[in-house]
C-alpha positions as CSV (number, residue, x, y, z in Angstrom):
1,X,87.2,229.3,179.6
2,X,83.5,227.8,178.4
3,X,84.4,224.0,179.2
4,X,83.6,222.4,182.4
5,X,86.5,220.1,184.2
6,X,85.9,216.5,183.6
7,X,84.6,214.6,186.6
8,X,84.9,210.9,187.3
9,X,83.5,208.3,189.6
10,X,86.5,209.2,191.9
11,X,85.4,212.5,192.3
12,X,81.7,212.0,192.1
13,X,81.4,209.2,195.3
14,X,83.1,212.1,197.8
15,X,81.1,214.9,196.8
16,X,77.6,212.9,197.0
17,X,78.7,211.5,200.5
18,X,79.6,215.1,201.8
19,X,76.0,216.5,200.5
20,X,74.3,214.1,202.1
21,X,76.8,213.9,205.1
22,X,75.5,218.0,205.5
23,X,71.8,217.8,204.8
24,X,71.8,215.0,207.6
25,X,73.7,216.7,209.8
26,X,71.7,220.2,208.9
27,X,68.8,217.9,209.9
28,X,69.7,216.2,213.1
29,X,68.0,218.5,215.3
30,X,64.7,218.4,213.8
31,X,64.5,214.7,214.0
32,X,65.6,214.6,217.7
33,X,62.7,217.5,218.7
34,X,60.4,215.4,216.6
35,X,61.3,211.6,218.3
36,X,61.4,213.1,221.8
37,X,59.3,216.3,222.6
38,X,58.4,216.9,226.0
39,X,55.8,215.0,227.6
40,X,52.6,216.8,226.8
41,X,53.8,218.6,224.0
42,X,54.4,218.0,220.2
43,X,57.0,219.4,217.9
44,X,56.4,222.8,215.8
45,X,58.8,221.9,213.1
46,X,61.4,223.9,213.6
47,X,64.5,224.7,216.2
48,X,66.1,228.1,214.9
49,X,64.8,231.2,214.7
50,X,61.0,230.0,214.8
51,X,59.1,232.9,214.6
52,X,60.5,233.7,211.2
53,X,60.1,230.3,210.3
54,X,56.5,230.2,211.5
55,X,56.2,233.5,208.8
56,X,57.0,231.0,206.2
57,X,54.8,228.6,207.0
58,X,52.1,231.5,207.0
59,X,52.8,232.4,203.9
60,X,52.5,228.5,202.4
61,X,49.2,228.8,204.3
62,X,47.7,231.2,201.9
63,X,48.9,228.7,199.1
64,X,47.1,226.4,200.3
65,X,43.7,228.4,200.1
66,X,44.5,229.6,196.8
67,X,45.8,232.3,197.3
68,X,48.4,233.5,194.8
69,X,49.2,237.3,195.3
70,X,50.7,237.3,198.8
71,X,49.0,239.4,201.8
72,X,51.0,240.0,205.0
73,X,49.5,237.7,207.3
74,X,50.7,239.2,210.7
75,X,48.6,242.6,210.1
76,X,44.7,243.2,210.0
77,X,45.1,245.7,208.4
78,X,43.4,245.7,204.8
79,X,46.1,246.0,201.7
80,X,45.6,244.7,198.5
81,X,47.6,241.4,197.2
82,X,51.1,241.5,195.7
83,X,52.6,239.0,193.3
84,X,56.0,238.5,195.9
85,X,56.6,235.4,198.1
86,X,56.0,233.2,195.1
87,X,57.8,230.2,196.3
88,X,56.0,229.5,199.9
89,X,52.7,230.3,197.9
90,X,53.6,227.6,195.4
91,X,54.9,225.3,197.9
92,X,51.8,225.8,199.7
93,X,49.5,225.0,196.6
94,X,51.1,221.6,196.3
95,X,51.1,220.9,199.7
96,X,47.7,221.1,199.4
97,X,47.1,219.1,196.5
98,X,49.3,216.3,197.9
99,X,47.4,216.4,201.1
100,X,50.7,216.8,203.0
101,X,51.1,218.7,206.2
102,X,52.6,222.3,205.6
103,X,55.5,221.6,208.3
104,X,56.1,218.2,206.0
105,X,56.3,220.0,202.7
106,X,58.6,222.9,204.0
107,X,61.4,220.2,205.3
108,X,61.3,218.4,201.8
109,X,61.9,221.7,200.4
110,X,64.4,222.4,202.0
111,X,66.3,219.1,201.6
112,X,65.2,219.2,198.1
113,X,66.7,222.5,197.2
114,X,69.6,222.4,199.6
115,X,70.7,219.6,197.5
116,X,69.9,221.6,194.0
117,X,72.2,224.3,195.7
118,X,74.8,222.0,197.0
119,X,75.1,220.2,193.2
120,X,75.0,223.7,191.8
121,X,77.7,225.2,194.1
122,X,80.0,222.0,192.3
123,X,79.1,222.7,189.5
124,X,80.1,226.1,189.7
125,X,83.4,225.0,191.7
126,X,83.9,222.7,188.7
127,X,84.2,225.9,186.2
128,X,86.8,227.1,188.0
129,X,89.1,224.5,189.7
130,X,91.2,222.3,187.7
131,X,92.4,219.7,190.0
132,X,90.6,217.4,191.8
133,X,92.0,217.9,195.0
134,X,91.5,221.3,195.2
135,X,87.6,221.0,194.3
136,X,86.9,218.5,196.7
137,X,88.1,220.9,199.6
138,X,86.4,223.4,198.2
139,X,83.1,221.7,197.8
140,X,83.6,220.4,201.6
141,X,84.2,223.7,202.8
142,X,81.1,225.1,200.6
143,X,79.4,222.1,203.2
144,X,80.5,222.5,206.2
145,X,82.5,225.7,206.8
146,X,81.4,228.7,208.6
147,X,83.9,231.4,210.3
148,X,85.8,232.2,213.8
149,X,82.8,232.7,216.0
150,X,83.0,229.9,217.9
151,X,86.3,231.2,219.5
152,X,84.5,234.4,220.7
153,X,82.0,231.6,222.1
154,X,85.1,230.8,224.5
155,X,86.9,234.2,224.9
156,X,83.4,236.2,224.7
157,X,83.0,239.0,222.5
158,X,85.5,241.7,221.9
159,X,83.9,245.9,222.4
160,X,81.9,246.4,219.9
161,X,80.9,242.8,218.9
162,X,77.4,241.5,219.4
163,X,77.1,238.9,221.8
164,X,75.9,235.8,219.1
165,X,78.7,236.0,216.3
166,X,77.1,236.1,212.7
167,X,78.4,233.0,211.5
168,X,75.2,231.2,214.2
169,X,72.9,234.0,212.7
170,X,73.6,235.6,209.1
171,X,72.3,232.6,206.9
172,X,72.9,234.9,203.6
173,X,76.9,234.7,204.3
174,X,76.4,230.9,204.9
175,X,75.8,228.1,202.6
176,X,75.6,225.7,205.8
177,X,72.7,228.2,207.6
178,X,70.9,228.4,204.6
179,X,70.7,224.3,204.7
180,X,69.5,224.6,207.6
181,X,66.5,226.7,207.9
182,X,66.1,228.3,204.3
183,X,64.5,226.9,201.3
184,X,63.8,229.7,199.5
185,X,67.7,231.1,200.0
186,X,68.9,227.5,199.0
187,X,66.8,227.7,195.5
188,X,67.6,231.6,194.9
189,X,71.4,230.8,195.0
190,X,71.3,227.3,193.5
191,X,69.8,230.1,190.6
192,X,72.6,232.4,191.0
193,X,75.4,230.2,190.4
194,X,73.8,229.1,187.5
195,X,73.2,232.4,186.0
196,X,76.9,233.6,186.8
197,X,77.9,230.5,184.9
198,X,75.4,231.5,181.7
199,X,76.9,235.2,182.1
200,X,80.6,234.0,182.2
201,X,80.2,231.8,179.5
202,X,78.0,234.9,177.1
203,X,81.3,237.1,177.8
204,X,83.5,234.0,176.7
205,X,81.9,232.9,173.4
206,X,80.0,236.5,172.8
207,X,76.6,233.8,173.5
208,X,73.5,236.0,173.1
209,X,72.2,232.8,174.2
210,X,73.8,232.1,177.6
211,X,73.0,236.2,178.1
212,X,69.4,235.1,177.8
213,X,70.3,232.2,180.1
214,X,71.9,234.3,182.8
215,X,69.0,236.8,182.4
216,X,66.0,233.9,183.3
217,X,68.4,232.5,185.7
218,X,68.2,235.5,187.6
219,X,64.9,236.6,187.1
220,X,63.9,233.0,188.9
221,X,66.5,233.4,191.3
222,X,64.7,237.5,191.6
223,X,61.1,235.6,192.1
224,X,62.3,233.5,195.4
225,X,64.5,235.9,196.5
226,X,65.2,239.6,194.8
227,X,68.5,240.8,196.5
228,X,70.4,237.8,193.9
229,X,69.6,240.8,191.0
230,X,71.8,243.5,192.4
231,X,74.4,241.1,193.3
232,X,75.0,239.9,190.4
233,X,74.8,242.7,188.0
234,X,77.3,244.8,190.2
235,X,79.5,241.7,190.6
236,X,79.4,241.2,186.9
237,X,79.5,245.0,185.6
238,X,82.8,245.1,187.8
239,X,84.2,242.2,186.6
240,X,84.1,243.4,183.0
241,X,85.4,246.8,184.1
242,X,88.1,244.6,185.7
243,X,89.1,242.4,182.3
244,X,88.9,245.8,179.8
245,X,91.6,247.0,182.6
246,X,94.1,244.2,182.1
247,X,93.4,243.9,178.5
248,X,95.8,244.6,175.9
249,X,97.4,248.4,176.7
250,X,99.4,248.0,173.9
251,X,96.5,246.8,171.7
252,X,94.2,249.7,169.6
253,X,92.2,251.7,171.8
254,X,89.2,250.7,169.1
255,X,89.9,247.4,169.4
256,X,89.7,247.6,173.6
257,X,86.4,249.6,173.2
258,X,85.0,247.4,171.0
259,X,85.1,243.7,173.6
260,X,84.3,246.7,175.9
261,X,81.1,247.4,174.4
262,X,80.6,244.0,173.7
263,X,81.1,243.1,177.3
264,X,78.1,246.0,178.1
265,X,75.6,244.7,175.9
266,X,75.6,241.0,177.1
267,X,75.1,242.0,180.7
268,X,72.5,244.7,179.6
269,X,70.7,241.5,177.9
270,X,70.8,239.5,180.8
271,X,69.6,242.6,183.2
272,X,66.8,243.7,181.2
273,X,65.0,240.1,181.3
274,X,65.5,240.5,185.3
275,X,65.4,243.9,186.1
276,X,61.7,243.9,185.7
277,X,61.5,241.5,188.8
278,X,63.6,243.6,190.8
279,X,61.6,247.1,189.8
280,X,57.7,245.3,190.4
281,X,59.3,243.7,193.8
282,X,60.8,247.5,194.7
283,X,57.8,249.3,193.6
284,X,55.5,247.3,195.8
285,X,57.3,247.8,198.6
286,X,57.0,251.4,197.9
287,X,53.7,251.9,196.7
288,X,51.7,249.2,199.1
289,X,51.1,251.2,202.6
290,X,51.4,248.1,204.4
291,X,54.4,246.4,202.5
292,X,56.2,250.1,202.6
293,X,55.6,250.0,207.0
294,X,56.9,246.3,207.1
295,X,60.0,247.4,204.7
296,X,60.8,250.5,206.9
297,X,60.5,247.4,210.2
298,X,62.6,245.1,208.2
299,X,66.3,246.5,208.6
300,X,69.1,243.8,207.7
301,X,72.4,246.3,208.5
302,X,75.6,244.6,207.9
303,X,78.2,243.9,210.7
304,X,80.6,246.0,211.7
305,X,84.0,245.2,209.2
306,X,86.0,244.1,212.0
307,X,82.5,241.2,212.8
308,X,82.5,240.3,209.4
309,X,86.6,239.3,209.1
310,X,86.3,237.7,212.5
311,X,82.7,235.8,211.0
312,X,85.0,234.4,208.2
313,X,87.9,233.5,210.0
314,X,90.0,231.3,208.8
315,X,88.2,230.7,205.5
316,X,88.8,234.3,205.1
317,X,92.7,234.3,205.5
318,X,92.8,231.7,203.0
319,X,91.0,233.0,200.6
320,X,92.5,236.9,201.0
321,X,96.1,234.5,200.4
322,X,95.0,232.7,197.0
323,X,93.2,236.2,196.1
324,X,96.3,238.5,196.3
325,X,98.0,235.8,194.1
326,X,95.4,235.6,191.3
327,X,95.2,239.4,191.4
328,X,99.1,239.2,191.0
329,X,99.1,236.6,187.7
330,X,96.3,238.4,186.6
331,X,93.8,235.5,185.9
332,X,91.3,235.9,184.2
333,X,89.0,232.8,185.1
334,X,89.3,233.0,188.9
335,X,89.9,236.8,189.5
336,X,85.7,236.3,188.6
337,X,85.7,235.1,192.1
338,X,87.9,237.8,193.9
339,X,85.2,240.8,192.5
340,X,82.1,238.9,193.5
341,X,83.9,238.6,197.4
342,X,84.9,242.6,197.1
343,X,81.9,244.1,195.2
344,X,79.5,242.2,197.9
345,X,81.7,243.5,200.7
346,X,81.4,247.1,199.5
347,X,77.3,246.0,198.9
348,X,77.1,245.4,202.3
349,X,77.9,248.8,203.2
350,X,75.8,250.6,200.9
351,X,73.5,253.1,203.1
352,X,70.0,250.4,202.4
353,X,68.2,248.6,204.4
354,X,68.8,245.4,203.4
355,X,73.1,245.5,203.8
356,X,73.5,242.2,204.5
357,X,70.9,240.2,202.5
358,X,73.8,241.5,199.8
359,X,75.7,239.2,201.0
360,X,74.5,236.1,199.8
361,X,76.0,233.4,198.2
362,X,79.5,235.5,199.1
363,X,80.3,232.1,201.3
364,X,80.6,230.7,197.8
365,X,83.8,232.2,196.4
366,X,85.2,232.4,199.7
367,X,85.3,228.5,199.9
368,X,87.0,228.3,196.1
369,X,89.2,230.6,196.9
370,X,90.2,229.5,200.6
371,X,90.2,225.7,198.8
372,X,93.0,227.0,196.9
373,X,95.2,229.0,199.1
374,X,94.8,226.1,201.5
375,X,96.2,223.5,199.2
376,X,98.3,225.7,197.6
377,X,100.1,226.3,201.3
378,X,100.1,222.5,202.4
379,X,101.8,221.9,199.2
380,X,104.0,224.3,199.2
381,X,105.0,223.1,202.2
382,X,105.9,219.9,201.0
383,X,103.4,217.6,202.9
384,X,102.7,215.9,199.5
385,X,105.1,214.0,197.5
386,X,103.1,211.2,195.0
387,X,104.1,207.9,196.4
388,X,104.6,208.0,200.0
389,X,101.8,207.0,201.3
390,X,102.4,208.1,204.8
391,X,103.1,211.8,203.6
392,X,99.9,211.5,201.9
393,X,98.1,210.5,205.1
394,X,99.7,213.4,207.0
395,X,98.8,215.3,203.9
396,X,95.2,214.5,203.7
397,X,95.1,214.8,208.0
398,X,96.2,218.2,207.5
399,X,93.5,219.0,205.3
400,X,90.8,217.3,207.0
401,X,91.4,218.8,210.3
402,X,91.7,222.3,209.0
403,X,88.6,222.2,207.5
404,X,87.2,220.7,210.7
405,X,88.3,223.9,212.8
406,X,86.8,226.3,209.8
407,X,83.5,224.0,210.3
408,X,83.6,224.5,214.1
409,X,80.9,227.1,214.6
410,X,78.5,224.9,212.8
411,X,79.1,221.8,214.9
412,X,78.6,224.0,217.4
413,X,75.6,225.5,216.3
414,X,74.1,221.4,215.5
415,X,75.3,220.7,218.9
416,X,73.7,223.4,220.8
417,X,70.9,223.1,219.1
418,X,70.0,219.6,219.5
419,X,71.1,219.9,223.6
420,X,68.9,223.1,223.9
421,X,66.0,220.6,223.1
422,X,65.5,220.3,226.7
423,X,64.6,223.8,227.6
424,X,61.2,222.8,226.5
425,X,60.5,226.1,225.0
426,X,57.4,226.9,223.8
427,X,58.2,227.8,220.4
428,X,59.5,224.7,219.8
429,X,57.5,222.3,221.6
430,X,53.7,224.0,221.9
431,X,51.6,222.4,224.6
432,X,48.7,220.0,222.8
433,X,46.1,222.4,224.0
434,X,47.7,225.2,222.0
435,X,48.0,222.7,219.4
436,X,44.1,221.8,219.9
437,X,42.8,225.3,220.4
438,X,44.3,226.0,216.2
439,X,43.0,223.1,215.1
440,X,39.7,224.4,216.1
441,X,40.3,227.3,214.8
442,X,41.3,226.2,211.5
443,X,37.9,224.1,211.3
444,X,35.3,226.8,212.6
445,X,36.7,229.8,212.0
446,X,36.3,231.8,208.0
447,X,39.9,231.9,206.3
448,X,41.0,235.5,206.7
449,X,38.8,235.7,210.6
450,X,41.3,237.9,212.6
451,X,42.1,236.4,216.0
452,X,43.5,238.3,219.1
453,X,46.3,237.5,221.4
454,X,49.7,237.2,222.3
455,X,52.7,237.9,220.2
456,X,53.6,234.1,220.7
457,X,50.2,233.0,220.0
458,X,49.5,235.2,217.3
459,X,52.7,234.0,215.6
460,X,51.6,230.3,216.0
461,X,48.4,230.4,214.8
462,X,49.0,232.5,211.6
463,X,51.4,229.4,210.4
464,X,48.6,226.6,211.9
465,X,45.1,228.0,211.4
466,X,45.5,230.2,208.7
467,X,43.5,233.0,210.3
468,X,44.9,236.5,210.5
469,X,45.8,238.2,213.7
470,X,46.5,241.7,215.3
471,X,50.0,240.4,216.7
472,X,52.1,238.1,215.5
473,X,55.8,239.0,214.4
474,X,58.1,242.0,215.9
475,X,58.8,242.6,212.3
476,X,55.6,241.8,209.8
477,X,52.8,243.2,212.0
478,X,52.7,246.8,210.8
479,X,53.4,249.3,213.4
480,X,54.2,246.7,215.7
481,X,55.0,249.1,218.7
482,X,52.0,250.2,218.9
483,X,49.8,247.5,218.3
484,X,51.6,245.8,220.9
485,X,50.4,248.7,223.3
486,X,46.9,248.1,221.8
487,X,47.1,244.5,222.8
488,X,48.1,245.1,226.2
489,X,46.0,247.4,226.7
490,X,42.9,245.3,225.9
491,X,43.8,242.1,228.3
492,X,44.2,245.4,231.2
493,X,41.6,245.1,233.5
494,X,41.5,249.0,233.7
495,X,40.9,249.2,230.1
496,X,36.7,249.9,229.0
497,X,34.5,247.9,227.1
498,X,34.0,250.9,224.9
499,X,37.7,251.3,224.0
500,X,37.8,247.7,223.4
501,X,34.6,247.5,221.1
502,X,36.5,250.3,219.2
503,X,39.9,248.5,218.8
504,X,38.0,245.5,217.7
505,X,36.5,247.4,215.3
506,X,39.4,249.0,214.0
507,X,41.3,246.1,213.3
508,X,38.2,243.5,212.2
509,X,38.9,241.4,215.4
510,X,36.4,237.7,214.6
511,X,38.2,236.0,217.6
512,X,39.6,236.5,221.1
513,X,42.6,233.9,222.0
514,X,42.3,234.0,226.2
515,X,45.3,231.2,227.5
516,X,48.1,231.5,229.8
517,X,50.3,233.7,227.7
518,X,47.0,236.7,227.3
519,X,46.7,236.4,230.7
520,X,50.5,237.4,231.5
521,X,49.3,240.5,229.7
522,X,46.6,241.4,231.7
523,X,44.1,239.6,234.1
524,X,40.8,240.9,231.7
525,X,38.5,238.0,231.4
526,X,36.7,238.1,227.8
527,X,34.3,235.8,229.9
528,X,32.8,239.1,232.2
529,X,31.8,241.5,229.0
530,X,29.1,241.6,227.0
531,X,31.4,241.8,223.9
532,X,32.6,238.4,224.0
533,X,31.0,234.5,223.9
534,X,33.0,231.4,224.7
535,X,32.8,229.0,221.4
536,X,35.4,227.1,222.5
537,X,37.5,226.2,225.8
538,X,40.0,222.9,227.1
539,X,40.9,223.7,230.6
540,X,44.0,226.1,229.7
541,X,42.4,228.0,226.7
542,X,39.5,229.9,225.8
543,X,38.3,231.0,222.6
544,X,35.8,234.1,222.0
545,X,33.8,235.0,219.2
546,X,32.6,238.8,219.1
547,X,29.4,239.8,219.9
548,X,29.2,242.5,217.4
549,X,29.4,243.4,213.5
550,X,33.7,243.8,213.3
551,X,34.9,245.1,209.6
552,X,35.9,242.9,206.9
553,X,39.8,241.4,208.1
554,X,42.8,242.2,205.9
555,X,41.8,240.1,203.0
């Protein structure tokens, strides 16, 4: 079971073209946004999801400064650094040492490391898949495929089904989402493949050395991204359960208890190195006041079961058909792949608050195993007899077009994306005044200077200027009900300069942000108080300095 399947040219050419065919296609509506933004506007970087993606560019930000224990960077309140985030702060480090643009470095991350996770995933396809055919669907639908969502698209949602299906929106069931928008996820599971290979191989050969290999595999994959830790150790710790189960009954008990035990101690290896990541990651979450409030905001729950066999659709029938077989003949190589797809399923119903960030890298699996149901059903079939070449064609046709309808929602997704371009939103495309008004910022102001405004605004200029704000994310500015009330509450006209000298104070306000989105909140004019002096204005924006001593910001 240690050796790796032989690959040739043959095999090589296809898989390369489909990896690149995916990070292009992943990348298509980026370059359109950034050839053709709106007249009077420039592009933000990204299309999807963009105020979590402006979080990550936040978080680079403070790389770039230096910074290299991670403070939450849509609070003013003051917490102390924690060692967490350690990619984007990296990434941001080099960015600045290279001179390159934040937005710049982010995208060659992510092509960089979605490509480390795409050779990975055939890697990890090539330890279990003996024939060629076989791992070349299942690398294409590691590429490409995504679920059944796209059909609620047309019929709409079922009762009881949210109205976006999770295959547009759940990037840690994904491998194509992750390409898309997430770096970080990309590098954590390229990781995780690789230490589930180290780990399969220790149990194998009884390595102490590929334990120690699975355990550093998953402590980096546990430094970009800590839910990999659980995953694995449960997937693994069932999978051993799962081999002394089918071992030998007729064999000596000793004998059964011993590989048992044997089994135990490798994984134990590999989760001590680890573990430690996991714990210091938990334990600041815990023992932070500010990290604790954004975990309690930060709630990932898992869809409903009947969401999550609809999300995988066809890829799911597929795989539940070669599953029930290797269950049957009792293999031991691939039934690996069957206990990672059922231990994450029952992980993403555990009563936490991360449910579904357990399952990552579950799309994995899935593709092997729909890969070989699906040619195991074609051929069955008899669409493939070796030399006729026109049953070969209809043969490879067959193929090719189901994997097309299991790659659907993604087209879709590309598609929409690129076409909802012309909406001109905001997000995506922010005005050059905006865009003027955090440069300034970025030259004048102190790193760490706290600036009020907007939610929007505040998110922006977190991932632009560096500076901290009061408001900026729904999720990472801590007690985020509330301080939007507070921000309101300031920009009301109603409100009194004394309750705003005391906000300011409270949260170590440097700057006032005045532009078109602050005065939807309220018609206040910083310009009428005493409190306030103009530094800075273009026509659409105003900038304010405070006129009094505020507290030190969050850092």
């Amino acid at each position: 079971m240690t050796e790796m399947r032989a690959t040739g040219r043959s095999e090589v050419i296809p898989v390369a073209l489909m990896a690149v065919a995916a990070l292009a296609l992943s990348s298509l509506p980026y370059l359109a946004a950034y050839l053709f933004p709106p007249a009077g506007t420039a592009f933000s970087g990204f299309v999807y999801n963009v105020q979590d993606m402006n979080s990550y560019l936040a978080k680079m930000a403070q790389g770039a400064h230096g910074d290299w224990l991670f403070h939450l960077p849509f609070t003013a309140q003051p917490h102390e650094g924690t060692f967490i985030n350690v990619l984007f702060l990296l990434l941001g480090r080099l960015s600045a040492l290279a001179g390159l643009p934040l937005i710049l470095t982010f995208h060659v991350a992510r092509l960089v490391f979605g490509a480390a996770m795409l050779a990975s995933g055939y890697v990890f396809i090539r330890y279990f898949v003996a024939g060629r055919r076989a791992r070349l669907v299942a690398f294409a639908l590691l590429s490409f495929s995504s679920g059944a969502g796209w059909l609620l698209l047309v019929t709409g949602p079922p009762p009881g089904f949210t109205s976006m299906p999770i295959d547009f929106w759940v990037p840690d069931a994904f491998t194509f989402l992750v390409l898309f928008s997430f770096p970080h996820m990309a590098l954590s599971e390229a990781l995780l493949f690789w230490a589930f290979l180290f780990a399969l191989q220790s149990l194998q050969m009884n390595s102490l050395r590929r334990s120690i290999s699975a355990g550093v595999a998953l402590a980096l994959s546990g430094l970009v991204h800590p839910y990999c830790i659980p995953i694995a150790g449960v997937a693994l710790g069932a999978y051993i359960l799962l081999l002394w189960a089918w071992g030998d009954q007729q064999g000596a008990r000793r004998e059964r208890a011993r590989v048992l035990l044997q089994h135990l101690k490798l994984l134990a290896v590999a989760m001590a190195i680890c573990l430690p990541v996991f714990a210091y990651n938990a334990w600041a979450f815990q023992a932070n006041p500010v990290l604790a409030n954004w975990s309690k905001q930060n709630i990932f729950p898992s869809p409903t079961p009947p969401q999550l066999l609809v999300a995988f659709g066809l890829l799911g029938v597929f795989a539940a058909c070669a599953g029930y077989r290797i269950l049957k003949e009792r293999d031991t190589r691939l039934s690996f792949l069957v206990v990672w797809v059922v231990s994450a399923f029952v992980l993403a119903y555990l009563p936490v608050t991360i449910q579904r960030r357990l399952l990552e890298g579950v799309h994995v699996p899935l593709s092997i195993l729909a890969a070989l149901g699906l040619v195991a059903l074609v051929e069955r079939r008899g669409l493939f007899k070796p030399g006729q070449q026109k049953v070969r064609q209809a043969y490879s046709l067959t193929l090719i077009s189901l994997i097309l309808l299991m790659s659907a929602s993604n087209l879709i997704l590309i598609g929409g994306s690129v076409t909802q371009l012309g909406q001109k939103s905001s997000w995506v495309f922010p005005p050059l005044w905006q865009i003027d008004a955090a440069d300034w910022l970025r030259t004048n102001s102190k790193y760490g200077d706290v600036v009020l405004s907007s939610l929007e605004t505040g998110n922006y200029l977190v991932a632009q200027s560096g500076d901290g704000v009061v408001l900026g994310h729904n999720v990472e500015t801590v007690d985020y009900v509330e301080t939007e009330k507070a921000v309101r509450e300031f920009y009301d006209p109603a409100t009194s300069d004394d309750w705003r000298r005391a906000m300011i104070k409270s949260f170590g306000v440097s700057y006032v942000y005045y532009g078109p989105l602050e005065r939807q909140l309220g018609a206040f004019d910083p310009a009428r108080s005493s409190l306030f002096t103009r530094v800075y204005e273009n026509g659409e924006v105003s900038i304010y300095s405070v006129s009094l001593s505020p507290q030190a910001g969050s850092r």
